[in-house]
DOMARDO-117496 format. One record per residue (C-alpha): x, y, z; residue number from 0. Coordinates in Angstrom, 1 decimal. Each point is the difference from the previous one (the first is absolute). Layout:
BEGIN
+--------+--------+--------+-----+
|     c1 |     c2 |     c3 | num |
+--------+--------+--------+-----+
|      X |      Y |      Z | NUM |
...
+--------+--------+--------+-----+
//
This chain:
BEGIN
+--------+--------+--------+-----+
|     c1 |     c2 |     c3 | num |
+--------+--------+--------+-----+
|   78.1 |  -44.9 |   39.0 |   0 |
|    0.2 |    2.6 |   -2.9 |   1 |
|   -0.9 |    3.6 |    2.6 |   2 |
|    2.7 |   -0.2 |    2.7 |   3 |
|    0.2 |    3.1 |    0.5 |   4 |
|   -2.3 |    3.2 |   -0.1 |   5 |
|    2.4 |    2.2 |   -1.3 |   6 |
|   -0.4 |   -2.5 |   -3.2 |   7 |
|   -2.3 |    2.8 |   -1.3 |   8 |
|    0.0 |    3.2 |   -1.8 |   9 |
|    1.3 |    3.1 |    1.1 |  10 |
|   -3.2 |    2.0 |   -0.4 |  11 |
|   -1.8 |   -2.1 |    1.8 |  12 |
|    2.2 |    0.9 |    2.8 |  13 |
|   -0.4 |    3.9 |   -0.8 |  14 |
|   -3.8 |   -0.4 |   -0.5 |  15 |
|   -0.4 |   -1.7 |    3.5 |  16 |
|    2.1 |    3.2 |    1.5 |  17 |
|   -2.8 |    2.0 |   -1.0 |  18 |
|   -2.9 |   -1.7 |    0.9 |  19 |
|    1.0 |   -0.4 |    3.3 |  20 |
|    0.2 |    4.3 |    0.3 |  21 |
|   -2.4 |    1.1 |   -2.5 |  22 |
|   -2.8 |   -3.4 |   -0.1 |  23 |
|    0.6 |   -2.4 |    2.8 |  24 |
|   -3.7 |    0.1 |    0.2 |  25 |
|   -0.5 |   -1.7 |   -3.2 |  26 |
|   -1.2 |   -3.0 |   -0.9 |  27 |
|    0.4 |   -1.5 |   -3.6 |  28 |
|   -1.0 |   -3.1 |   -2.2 |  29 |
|    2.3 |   -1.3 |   -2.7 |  30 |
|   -0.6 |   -3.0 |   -2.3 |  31 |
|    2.5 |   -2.5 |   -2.2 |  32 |
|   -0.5 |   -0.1 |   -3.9 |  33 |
|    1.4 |   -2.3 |   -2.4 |  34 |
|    0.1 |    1.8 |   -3.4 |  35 |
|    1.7 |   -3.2 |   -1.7 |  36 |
|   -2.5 |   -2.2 |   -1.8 |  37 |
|   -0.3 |   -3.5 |    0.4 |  38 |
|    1.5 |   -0.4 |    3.4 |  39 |
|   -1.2 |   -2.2 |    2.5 |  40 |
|    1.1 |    1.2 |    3.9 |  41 |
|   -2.5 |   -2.3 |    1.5 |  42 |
|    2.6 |   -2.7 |    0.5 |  43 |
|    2.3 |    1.8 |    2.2 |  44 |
|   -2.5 |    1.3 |    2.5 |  45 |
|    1.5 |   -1.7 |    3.2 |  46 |
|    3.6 |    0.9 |   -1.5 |  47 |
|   -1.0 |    3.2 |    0.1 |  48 |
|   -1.9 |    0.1 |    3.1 |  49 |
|    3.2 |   -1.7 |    1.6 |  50 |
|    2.1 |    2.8 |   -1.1 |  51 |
|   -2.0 |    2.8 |    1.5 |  52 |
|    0.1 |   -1.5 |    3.3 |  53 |
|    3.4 |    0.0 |   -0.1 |  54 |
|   -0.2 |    3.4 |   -1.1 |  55 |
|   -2.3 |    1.0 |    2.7 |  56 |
|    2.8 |   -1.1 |    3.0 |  57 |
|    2.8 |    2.2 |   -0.9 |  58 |
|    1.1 |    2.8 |    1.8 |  59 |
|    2.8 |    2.4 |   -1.1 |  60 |
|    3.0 |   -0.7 |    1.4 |  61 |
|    1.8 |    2.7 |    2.1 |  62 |
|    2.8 |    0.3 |   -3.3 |  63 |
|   -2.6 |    0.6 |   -2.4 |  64 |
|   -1.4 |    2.4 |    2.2 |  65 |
|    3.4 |    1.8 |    0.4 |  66 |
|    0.1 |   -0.1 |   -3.9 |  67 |
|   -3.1 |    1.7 |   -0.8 |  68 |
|    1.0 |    2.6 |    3.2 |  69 |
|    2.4 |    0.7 |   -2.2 |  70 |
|   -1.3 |    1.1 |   -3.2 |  71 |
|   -0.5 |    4.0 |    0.2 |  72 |
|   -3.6 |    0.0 |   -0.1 |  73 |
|   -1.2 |   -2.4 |    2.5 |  74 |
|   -1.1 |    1.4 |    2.8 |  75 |
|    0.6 |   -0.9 |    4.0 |  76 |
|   -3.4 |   -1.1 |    0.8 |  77 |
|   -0.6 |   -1.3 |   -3.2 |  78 |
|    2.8 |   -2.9 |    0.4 |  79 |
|   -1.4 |   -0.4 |    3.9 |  80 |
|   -3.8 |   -0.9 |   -1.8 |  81 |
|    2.2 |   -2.0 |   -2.1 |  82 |
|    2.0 |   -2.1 |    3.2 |  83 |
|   -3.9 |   -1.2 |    1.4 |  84 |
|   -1.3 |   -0.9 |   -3.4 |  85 |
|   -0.8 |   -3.2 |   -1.8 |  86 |
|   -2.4 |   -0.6 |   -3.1 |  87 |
|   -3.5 |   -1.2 |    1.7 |  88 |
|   -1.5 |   -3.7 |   -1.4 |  89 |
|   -3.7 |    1.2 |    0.5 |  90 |
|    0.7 |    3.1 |   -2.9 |  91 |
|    0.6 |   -2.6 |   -2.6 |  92 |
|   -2.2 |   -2.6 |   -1.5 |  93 |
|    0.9 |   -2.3 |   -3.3 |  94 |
|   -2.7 |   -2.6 |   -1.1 |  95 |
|   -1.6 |   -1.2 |   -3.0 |  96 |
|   -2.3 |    2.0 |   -2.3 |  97 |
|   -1.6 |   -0.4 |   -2.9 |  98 |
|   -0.5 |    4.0 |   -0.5 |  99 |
|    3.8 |   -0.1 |   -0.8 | 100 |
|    1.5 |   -1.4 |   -3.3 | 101 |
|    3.0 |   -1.0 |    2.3 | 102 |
|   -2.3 |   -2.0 |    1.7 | 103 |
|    1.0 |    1.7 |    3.5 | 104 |
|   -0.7 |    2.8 |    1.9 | 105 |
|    2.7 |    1.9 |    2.4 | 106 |
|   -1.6 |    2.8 |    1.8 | 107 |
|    1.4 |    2.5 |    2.2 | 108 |
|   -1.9 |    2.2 |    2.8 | 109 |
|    0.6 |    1.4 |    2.7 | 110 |
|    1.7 |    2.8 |    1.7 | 111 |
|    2.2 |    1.8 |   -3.2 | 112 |
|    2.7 |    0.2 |    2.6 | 113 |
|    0.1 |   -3.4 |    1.1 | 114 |
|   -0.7 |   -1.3 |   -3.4 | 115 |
|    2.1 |    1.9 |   -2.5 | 116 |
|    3.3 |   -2.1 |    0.0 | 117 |
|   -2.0 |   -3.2 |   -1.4 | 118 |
|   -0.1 |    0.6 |   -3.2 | 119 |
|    3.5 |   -0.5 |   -1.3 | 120 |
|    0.3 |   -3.1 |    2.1 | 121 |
|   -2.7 |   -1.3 |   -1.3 | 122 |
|    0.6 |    0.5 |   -3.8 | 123 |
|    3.3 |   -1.6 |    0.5 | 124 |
|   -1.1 |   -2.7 |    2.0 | 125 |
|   -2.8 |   -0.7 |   -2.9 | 126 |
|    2.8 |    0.3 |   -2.8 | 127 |
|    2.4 |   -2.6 |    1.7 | 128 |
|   -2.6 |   -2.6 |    1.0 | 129 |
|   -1.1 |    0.0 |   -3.8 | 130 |
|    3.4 |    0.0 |   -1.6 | 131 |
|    1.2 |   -2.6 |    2.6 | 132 |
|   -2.8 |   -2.4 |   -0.8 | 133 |
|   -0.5 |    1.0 |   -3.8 | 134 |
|    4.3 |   -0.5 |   -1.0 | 135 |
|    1.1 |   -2.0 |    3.2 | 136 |
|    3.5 |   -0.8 |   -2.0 | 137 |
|    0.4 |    2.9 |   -2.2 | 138 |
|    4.1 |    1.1 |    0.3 | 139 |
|    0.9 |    4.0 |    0.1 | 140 |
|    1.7 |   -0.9 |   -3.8 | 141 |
|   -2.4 |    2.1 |   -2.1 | 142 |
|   -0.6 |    2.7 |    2.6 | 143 |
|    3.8 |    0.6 |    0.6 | 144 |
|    0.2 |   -0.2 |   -3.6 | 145 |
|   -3.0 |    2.3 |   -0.6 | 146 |
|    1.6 |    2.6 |    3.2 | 147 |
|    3.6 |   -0.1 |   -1.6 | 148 |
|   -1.6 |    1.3 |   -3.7 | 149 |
|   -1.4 |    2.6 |    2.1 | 150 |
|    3.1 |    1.2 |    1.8 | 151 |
|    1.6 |   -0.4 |   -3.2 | 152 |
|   -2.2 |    2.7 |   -1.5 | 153 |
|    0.3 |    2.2 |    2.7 | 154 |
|    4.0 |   -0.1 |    0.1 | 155 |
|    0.0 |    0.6 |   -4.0 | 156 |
|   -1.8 |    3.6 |    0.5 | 157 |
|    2.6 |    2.4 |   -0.9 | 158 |
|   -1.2 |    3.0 |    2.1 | 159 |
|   -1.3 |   -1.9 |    3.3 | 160 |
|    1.0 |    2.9 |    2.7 | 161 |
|   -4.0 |    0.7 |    0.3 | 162 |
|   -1.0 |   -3.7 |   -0.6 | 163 |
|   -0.8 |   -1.1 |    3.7 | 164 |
|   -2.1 |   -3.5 |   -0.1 | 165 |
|   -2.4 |   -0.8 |    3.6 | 166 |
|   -0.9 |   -3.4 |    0.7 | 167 |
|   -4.0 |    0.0 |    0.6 | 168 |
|   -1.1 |   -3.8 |   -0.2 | 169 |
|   -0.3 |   -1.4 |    3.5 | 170 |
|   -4.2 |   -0.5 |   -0.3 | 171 |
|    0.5 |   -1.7 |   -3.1 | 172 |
|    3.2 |   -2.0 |    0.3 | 173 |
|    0.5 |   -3.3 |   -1.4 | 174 |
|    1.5 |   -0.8 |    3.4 | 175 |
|    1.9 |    1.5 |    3.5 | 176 |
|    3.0 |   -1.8 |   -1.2 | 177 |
|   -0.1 |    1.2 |   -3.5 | 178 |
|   -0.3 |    3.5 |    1.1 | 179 |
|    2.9 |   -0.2 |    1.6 | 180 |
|    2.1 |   -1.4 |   -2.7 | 181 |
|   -1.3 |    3.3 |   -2.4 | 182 |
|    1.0 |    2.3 |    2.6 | 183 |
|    3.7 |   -1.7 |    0.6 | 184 |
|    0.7 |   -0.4 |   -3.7 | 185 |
|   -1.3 |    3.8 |   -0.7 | 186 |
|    1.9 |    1.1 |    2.5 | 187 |
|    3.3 |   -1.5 |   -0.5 | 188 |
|   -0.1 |    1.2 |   -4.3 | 189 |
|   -1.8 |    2.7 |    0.3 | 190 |
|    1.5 |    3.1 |    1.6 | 191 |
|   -1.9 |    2.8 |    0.5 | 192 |
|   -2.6 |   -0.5 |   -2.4 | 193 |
|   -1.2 |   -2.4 |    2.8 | 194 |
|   -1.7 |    2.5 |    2.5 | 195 |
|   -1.9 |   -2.5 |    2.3 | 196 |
|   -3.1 |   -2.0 |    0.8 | 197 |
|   -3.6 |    0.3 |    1.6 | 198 |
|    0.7 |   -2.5 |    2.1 | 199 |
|    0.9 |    0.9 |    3.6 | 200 |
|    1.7 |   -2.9 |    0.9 | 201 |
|    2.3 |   -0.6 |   -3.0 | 202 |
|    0.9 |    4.0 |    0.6 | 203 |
|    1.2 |   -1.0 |    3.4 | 204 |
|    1.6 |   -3.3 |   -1.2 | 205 |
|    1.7 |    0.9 |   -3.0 | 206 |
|    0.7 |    3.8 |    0.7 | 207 |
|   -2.0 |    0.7 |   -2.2 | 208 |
|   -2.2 |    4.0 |    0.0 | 209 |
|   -4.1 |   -0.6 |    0.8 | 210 |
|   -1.9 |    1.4 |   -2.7 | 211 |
|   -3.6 |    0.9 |    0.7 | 212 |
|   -3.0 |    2.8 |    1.0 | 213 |
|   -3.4 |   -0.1 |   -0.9 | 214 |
|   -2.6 |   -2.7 |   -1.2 | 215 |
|   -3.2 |    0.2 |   -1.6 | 216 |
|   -1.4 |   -0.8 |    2.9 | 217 |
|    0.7 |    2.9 |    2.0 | 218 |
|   -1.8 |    2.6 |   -2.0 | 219 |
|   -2.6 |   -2.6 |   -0.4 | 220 |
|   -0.4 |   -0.5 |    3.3 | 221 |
|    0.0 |    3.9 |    0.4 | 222 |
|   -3.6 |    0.0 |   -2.2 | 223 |
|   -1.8 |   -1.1 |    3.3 | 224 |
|    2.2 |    2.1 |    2.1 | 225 |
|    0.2 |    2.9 |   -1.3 | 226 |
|   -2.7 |    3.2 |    0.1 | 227 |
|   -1.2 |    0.1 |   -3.3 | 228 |
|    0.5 |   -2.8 |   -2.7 | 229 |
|    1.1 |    2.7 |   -2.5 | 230 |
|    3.2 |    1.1 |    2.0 | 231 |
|    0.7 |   -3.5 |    1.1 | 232 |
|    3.6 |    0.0 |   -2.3 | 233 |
|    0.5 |    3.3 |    1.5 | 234 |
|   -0.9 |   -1.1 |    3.7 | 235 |
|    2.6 |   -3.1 |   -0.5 | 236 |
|    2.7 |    2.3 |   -1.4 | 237 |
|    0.0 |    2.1 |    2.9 | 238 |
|   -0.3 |   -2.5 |    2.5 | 239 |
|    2.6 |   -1.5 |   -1.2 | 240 |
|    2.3 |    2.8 |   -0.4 | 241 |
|   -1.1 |    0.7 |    3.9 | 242 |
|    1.2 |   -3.1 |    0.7 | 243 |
|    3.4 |    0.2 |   -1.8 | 244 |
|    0.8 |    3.7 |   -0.2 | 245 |
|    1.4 |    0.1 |   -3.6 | 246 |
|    1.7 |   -3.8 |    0.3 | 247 |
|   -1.2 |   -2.9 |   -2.0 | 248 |
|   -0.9 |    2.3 |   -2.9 | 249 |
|   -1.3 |   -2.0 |   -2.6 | 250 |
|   -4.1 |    0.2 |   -0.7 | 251 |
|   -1.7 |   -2.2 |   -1.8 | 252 |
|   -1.6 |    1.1 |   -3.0 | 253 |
|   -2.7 |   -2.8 |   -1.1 | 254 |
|   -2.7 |   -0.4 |    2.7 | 255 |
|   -2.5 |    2.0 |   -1.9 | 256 |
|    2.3 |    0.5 |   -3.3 | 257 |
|    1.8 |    2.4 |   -1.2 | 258 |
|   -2.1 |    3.2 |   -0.8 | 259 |
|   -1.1 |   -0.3 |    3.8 | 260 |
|    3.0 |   -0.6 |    1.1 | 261 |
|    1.7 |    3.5 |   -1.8 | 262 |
|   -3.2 |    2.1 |    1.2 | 263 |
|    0.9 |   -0.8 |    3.3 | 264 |
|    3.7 |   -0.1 |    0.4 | 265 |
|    0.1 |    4.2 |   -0.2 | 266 |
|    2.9 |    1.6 |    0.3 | 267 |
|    0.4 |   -0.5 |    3.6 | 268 |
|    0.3 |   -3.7 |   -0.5 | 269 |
|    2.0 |    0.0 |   -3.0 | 270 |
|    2.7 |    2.2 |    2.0 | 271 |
|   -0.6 |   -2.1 |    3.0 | 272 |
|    0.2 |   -3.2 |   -1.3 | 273 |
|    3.5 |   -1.4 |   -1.4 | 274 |
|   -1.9 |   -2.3 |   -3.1 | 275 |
|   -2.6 |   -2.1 |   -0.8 | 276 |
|   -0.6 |   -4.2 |   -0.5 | 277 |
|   -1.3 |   -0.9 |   -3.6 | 278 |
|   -2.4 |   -3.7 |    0.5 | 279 |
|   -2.2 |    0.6 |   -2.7 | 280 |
|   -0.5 |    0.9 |   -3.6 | 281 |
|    2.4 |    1.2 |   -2.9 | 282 |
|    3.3 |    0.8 |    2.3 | 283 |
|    1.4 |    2.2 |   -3.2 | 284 |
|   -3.4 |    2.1 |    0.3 | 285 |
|    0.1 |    0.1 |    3.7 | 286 |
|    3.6 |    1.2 |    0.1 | 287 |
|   -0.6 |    2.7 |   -2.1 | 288 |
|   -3.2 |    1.8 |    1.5 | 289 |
|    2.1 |   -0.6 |    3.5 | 290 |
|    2.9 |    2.0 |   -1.7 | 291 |
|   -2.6 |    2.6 |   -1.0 | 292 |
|   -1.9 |    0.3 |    2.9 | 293 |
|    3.2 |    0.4 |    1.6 | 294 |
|    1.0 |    3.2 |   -1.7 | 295 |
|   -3.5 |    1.6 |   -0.4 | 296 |
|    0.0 |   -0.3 |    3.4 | 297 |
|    3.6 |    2.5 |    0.2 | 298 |
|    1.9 |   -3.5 |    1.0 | 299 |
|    3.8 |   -1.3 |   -2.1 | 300 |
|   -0.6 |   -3.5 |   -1.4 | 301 |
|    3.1 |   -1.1 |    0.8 | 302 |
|    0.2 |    0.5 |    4.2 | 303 |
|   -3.8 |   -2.3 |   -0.3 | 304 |
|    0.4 |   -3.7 |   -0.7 | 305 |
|   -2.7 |   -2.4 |   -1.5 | 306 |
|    0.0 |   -3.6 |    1.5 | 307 |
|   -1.5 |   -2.7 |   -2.6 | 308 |
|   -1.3 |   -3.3 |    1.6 | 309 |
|   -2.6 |   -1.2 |   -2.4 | 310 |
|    0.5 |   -3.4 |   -1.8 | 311 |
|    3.4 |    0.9 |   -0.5 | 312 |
|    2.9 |   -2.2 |   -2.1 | 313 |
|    3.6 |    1.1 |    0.0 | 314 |
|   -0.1 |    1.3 |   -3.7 | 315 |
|   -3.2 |    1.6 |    0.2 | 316 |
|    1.9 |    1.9 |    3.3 | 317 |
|    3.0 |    0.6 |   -2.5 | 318 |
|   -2.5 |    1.6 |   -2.1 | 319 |
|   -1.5 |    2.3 |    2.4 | 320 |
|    3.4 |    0.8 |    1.2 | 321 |
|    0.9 |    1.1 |   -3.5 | 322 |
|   -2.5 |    2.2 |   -0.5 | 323 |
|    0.1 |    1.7 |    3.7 | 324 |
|    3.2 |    0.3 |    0.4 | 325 |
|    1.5 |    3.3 |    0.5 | 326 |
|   -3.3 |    1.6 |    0.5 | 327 |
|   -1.3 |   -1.0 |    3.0 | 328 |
|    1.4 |   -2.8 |    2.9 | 329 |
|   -1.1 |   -3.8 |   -1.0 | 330 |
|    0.0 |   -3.1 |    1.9 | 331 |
|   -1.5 |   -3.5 |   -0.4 | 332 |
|   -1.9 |   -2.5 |    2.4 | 333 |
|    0.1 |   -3.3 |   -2.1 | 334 |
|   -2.4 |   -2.5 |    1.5 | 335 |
|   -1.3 |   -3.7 |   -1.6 | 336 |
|    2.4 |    0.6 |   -2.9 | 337 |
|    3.1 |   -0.3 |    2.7 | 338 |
|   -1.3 |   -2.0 |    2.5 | 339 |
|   -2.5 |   -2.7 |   -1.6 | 340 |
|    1.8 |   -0.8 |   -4.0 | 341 |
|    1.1 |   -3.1 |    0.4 | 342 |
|   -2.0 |   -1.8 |   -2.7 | 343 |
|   -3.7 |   -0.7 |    1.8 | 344 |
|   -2.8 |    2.3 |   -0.9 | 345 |
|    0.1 |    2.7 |    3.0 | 346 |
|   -3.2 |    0.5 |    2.4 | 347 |
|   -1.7 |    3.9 |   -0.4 | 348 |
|   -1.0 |   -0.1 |    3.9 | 349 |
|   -1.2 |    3.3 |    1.6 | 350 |
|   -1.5 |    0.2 |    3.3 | 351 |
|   -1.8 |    3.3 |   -0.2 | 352 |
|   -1.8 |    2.4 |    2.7 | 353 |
|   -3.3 |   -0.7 |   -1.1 | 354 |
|   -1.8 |    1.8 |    3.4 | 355 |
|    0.9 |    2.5 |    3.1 | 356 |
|   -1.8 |    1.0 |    2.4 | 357 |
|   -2.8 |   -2.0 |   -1.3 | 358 |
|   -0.3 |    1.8 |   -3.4 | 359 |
|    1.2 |   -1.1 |   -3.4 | 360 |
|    3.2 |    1.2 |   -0.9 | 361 |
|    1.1 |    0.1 |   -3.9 | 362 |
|    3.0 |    0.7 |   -2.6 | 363 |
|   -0.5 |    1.7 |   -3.1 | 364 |
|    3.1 |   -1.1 |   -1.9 | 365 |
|    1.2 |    1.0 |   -3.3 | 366 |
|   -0.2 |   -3.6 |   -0.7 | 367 |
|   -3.8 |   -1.3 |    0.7 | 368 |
|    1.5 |   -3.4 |    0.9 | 369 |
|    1.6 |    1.0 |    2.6 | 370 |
|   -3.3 |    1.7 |    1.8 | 371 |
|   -1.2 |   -1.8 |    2.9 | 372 |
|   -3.4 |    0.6 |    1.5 | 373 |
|   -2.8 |   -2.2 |    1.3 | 374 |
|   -3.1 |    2.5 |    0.1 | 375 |
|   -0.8 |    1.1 |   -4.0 | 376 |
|   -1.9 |    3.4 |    1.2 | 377 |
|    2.9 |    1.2 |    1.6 | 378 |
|    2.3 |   -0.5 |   -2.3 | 379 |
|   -2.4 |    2.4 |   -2.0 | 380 |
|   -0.5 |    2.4 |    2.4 | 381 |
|    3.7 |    0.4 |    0.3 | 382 |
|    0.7 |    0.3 |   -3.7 | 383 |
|   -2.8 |    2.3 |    0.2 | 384 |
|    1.7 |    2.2 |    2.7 | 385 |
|    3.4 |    0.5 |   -1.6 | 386 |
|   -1.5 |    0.4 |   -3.2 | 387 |
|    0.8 |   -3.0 |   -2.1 | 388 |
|   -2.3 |   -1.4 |   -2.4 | 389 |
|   -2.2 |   -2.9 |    0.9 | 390 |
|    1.4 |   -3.7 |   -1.5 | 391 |
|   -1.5 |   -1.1 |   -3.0 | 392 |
+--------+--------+--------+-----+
//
């Protein structure tokens, strides 16, 4: 089966379930699959699919990968006793056919958002193998190692690489388990220390490998219907999480309602707070540059913050980044589909977005309008509307 274990997920997933259980364990949350590909057909691999998330739904963590994530500085006590009773529930899942979806499926999520938020990794990557599998049953790891290697190759030939560290950030979009591996080992082995580490909790325990992870979308989604007031909703999920963490896992994310929102609400408390912030949408050269301004209007040095870019990325357009950063503030790079699903075959855009919680819509105003996710129209103008963003159109 392709999920044998549920550490075969990303780290923030992990973090984000932490605090839900303190701050929301009250919550409920809906969250629905998207195939942004055209022209793809899922409908033949329904009872594949269905198969795998059975399997899913039976495992347990064992009592070493519980002793793993005890050890990780930021998991708490009770946190990895929730963890020893818990299993992903069938009933909180559905896949079945659909005409409403260009895909021609629907995967839909709901249920309670702490019992439900570690499907959607599994689920992406159990989507992306049993298409691959059945689309290129006989295709050999030639071209990828071949494609991988020109990669490495480029990232050995930098001449100043001592700030060049390279994340691996491609498990819900992976060609395949296996293949994920094979990245990691050969990265690993050529790399040095411009190889920092993965997502993926159960390669970092493997492999020896660092977890890299915080925040999702989702949280400060989530934290619309949560919060007091929609209007201090990013606010509300800063400060619950920095409740929660207490200065660790410093990274914000930047893009849930774009980027002038974003900088009117991380003040000066945040930016001195927080250690960075995660780019995952729009011009990354732009966003780098109001981060490094923000940073020192707001009586902070550049160079102690670090900005973490995860969109779309490719290794030269990270060498690019790198090049320009460099030296003025900290950079690093989560590389996703471009490391873990180039072997030749069109890759699958799959998200599986928080669409609901608590029973009302929940929406992303991204940088990038194809990246927004929201099923009810009027909200999604009501919230442009309350952080003051011009309507669409």
């Amino acid at each position: 089966m392709i999920i044998e274990s549920l550490l075969d997920t990303d780290l923030y997933k992990f973090t984000m379930q932490q605090c839900v259980l303190h701050q929301f364990p009250w919550a409920d949350a809906e969250y629905r699959f998207k195939c942004r590909s055209a022209n793809v057909n899922l409908t033949p691999y329904i009872d594949e699919i269905n198969a795998e998330l059975d399997h899913l739904c039976g495992l347990y963590f064992t009592e070493d990968e519980l002793a793993y994530l005890g050890s990780l500085r930021f998991m708490k006590s009770d946190f990895i006793e929730f963890l020893s009773l818990f299993h992903l529930k069938r009933k909180y899942i559905t896949v079945t056919r659909s005409a409403d979806y260009p895909c021609g499926i629907d995967i839909t999520v709901k249920g309670p958002w702490l019992h439900t938020i570690l499907f959607e990794i599994p689920v992406l990557a159990i989507v992306n193998e049993v298409y691959f599998r059945n689309q290129n049953p006989d295709l050999d790891e030639t071209e990828g190692l071949k494609r991988l290697n020109d990669k490495i190759e480029l990232l050995l030939a930098e001449p100043n690489p001592e700030g060049l560290h390279i994340s691996d950030y491609g498990t819900r979009r992976r060609f395949s388990k296996a293949w994920q591996r094979v990245v990691l080992t050969t990265m690993q082995a050529r790399l040095g220390g411009i190889f920092t580490g993965t997502s993926n909790v159960m390669y970092a325990k493997e492999l020896g490998l660092t977890p890299h992870g915080t925040m999702a979308h989702e949280f400060l989604q989530a934290c619309q219907a949560l919060g007091p007031r929609l209007r201090d909703s990013q606010v509300f999920a800063f400060e619950k999480w920095a409740k929660e963490y207490r200065g660790d896992l410093g990274i914000a994310l930047s893009d849930v309602y774009g980027m002038d929102p974003f900088l009117r609400d991380f003040d000066m408390f945040f930016c001195k707070l927080f250690d960075g912030a995660r780019h995952d949408s729009g011009d990354p050269f732009i966003w780098g540059e109001r981060m490094i301004e923000h940073w020192r209007q707001n009586r902070c040095d550049p160079k102690t913050k670090s900005l973490i870019f995860s969109d779309a990325l490719t290794v030269p357009k990270a060498i690019e980044l790198y090049r320009r950063f460099h030296g003025r503030v900290k950079v690093a790079f989560g590389i996703g589909t471009n490391l873990m699903n180039d072997r030749g075959p069109q890759p699958l855009n799959v998200v599986m977005k928080m669409v609901k919680a608590n029973g009302q819509p929940v929406a992303k105003i991204s940088d990038a309008p194809e990246k927004g996710m929201c099923e009810d129209e009027g909200y999604l103008r009501y919230l442009r509307q309350v952080f003051g963003l011009k309507p669409l159109g």
